[in-house]
N, C-alpha and C positions, 0 to 999 in steps of 0.2 A: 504494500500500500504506500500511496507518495504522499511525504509528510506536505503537508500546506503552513505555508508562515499565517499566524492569526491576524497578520495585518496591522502591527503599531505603528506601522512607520515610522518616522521623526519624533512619534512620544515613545520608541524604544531607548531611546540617545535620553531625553526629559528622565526616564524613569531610572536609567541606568546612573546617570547624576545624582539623581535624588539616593535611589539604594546604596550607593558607597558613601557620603557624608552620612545617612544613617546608619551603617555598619561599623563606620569610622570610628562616631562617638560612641555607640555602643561597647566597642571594642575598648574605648578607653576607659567609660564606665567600670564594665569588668575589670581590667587591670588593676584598674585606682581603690575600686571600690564606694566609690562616691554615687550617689545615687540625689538627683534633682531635690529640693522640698521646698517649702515654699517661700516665696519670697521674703526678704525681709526688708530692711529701712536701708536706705539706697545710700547713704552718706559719704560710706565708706566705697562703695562702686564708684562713682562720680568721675574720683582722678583715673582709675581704670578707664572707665568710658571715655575721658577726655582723648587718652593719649593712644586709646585703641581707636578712634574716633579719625583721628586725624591720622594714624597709620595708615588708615582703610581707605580715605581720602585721598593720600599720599598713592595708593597703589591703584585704584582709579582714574587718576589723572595720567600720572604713567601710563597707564594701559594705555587708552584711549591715545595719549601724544604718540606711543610707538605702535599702537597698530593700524591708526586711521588708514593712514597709504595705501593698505589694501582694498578697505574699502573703496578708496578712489581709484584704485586699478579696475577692480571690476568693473565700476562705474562707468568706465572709460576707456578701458582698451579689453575688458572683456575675459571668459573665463578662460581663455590660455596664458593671453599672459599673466593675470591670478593665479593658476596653477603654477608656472614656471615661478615665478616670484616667491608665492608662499611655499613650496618644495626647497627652493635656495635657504629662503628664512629661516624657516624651521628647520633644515640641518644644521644650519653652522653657529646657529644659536642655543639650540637644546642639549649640546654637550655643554656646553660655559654653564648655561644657567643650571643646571642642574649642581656645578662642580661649586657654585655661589653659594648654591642654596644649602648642600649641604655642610660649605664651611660655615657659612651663615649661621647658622642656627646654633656652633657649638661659642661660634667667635662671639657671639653677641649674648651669651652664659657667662662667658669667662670673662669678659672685659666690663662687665653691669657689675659683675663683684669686686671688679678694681677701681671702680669710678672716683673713689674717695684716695684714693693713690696714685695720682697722675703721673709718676716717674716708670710706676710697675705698668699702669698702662698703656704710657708711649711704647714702654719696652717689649711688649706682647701686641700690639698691635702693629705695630711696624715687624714683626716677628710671622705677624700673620700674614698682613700682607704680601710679603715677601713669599711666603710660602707660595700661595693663592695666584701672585701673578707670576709664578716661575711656572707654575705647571699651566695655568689659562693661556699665556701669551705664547709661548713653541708651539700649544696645540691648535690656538686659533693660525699661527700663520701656518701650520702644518694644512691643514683645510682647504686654506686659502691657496699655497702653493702648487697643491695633487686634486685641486677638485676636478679638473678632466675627468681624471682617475678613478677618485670616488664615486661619481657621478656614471658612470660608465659599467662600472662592476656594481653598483648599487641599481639602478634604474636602466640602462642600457643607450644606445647612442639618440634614443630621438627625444633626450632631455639634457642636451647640452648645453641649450641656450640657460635651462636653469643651470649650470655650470658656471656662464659667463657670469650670470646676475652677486652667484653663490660669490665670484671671487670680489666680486665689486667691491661685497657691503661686507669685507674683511676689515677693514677698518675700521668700520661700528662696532662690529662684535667686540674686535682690540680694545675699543675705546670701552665699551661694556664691561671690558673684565678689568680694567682698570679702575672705574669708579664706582663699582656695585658695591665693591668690600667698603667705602664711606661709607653706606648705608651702617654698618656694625658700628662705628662708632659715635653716628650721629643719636641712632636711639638706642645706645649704649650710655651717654651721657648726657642722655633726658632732650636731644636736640632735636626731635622729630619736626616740630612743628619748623626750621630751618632747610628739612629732609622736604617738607611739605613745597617750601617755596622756590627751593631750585627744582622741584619736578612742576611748579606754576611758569616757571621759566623755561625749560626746554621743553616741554609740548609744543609748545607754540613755536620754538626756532626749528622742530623738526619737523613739525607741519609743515609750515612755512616754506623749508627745504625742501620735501615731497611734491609740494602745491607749484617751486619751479625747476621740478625736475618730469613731471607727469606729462609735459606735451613731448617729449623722448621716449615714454614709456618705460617700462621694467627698469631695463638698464639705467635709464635718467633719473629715476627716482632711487634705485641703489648708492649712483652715483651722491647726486643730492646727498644722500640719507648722510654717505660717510664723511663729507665733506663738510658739514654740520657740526656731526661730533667731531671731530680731530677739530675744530675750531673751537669749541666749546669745554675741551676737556681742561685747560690749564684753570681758565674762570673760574668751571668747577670746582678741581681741587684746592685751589686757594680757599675759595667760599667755605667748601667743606671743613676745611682744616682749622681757619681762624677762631682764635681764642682757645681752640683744643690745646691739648699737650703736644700735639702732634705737627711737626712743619713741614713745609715741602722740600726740605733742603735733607729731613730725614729718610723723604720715600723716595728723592730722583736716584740714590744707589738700585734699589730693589727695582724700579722699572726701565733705567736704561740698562745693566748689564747684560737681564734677559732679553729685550726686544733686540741688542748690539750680539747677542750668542744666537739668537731665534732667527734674522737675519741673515746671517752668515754662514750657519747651518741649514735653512733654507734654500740660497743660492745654490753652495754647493748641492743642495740633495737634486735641486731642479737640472744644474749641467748634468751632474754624472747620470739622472734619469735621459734625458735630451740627448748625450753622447753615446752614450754604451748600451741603454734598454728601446731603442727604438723600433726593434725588431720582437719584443716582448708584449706577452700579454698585459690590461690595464694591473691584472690583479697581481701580478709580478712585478709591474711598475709600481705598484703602491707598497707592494711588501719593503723591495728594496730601495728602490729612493727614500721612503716616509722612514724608515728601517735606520738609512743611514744618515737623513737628515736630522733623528733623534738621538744616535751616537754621537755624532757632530755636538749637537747641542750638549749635551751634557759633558762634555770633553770639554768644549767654550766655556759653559759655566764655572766647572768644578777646577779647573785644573787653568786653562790660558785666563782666566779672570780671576781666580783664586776662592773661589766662593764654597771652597771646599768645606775650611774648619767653619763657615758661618752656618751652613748647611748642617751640620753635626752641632754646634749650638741649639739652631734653631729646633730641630728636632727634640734633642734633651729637654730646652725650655717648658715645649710643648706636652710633654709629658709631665711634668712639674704642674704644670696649669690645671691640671685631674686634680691635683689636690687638695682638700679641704683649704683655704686661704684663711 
């Protein structure tokens, strides 16, 4: 007998949303053991609400500044190039975000309990950062450098042009992995509503950028997109930094050695890909170029930059920071 679908359609997607945020908190329930009761006198919730309030805020407007552009893609050049765009996007962005979010979540435990110790918290958070943009920034140009490649052995050849777009908006992503980890220390030391006003500020420069990059299409607005943030990103981190413990003259070591090792390992991985594997399949071209552009780097790092014993710091640190404070 041939099964028949019951026909949800689009309220399978609605129901399927709804059943994982209620298994979610169920599941925490059970663990915690906490169980709902009833309301009480709100006094003490209030500063919670304020400052969850304006997180929430803070990541709605975000949303909205970085993903309008597609809605105007649609709009306007239609659902290929939507497709080819959003396929670029969502690649080369949901490895960073994911690698943020889960530093995110332990970086912004550890540094809310240093807040009252500014020398320990420069010291651990320039510790993280570090961390966070040595592995983001080789991986983002690794992307950027092999997406032919990727693109090819993932998808196959009649989604190259999302290739081209993928390499474009390599520079947004870079600039993403560089100023996400502010976010930890702005609502690490109470400065959300600060977090709030540069994201009131770059919606609109990256609209704006999108809105004259869209009579080009895909590419135009990729283009736009990165050219936006790399303009935006110093402003940012000043803004971000000011009155912190934290200065810019702290983090330019932790993001130019990598992007100067990422670089130059890069290059090389792209020639000796171009000279010697040309006759090689994509999925062999990514093994060993991406292979040797990530030996590269880490040679650049640890060893021609010397970033070895800091690296061995950094990690011990980081174990230290588990500990009760």
């Amino acid at each position: 007998m041939r099964w028949r679908s019951p026909g949800f359609r689009y309220w399978a997607l609605v129901g399927a949303a709804i059943v994982t945020q209620l298994s979610t908190a169920s599941g925490v329930w059970a663990a915690t053991g906490w169980i709902p009761g009833r309301p009480g006198r709100l006094a003490g919730v209030l500063p919670l609400l304020r400052v969850g309030g304006t997180i929430t805020l803070n990541t709605l407007v975000t949303y909205v500044g970085y993903n309008l552009e597609k809605i105007l893609l649609g709009r306007f050049w239609g659902a290929d190039a939507l497709g080819n765009y959003g396929r670029a996007y969502q690649l080369i962005s949901v490895p960073i975000d994911n690698l943020n979010s889960a530093f995110g979540g332990v970086a912004f435990s550890a540094l809310a309990r240093l807040q009252d110790d500014p020398a320990r918290l420069r010291h651990y958070f320039i510790h993280g950062y570090s961390l966070i943009v040595s592995i983001t920034v080789p991986l983002t140009l690794f992307l950027g450098f092999f997406a032919d490649q990727i693109f090819l052995v993932l998808f196959g050849p009649k989604w190259l042009e999302a290739a081209a777009i993928f390499r474009l908006m390599t520079p947004t992503v870079l600039i993403f992995s560089l100023i996400n980890p502010f976010g930890w220390l702005l609502f690490a030391t109470g400065r959300q509503g600060r977090s709030l006003r540069t994201a009131l500020v770059i919606a609109p420069i990256v609209i704006s950028a999108c809105i004259i990059g869209l009579p080009y299409g895909p590419r135009g607005v990729a283009t736009a997109y990165s050219i936006a943030m790399a303009l935006w990103f110093v402003p940012h981190m000043l803004w971000c930094v000011h009155g912190t413990p934290v200065s810019v003259r702290d983090l330019l070591p932790s993001i130019g050695r990598p992007i100067l090792a990422s670089l130059v390992a890069g290059t090389l991985g792209v020639l000796i890909d171009r000279y010697t594997m040309a006759d090689k399949s994509p999925l062999v071209e990514l093994v060993l170029g991406g292979g040797f552009m990530l030996a590269v780097y880490g040679v650049m790092i640890l060893f021609v930059l010397g970033q070895g014993g800091f690296y061995r710091d950094l990690f011990r640190d980081l174990r230290k920071i588990t500990v009760p404070l």
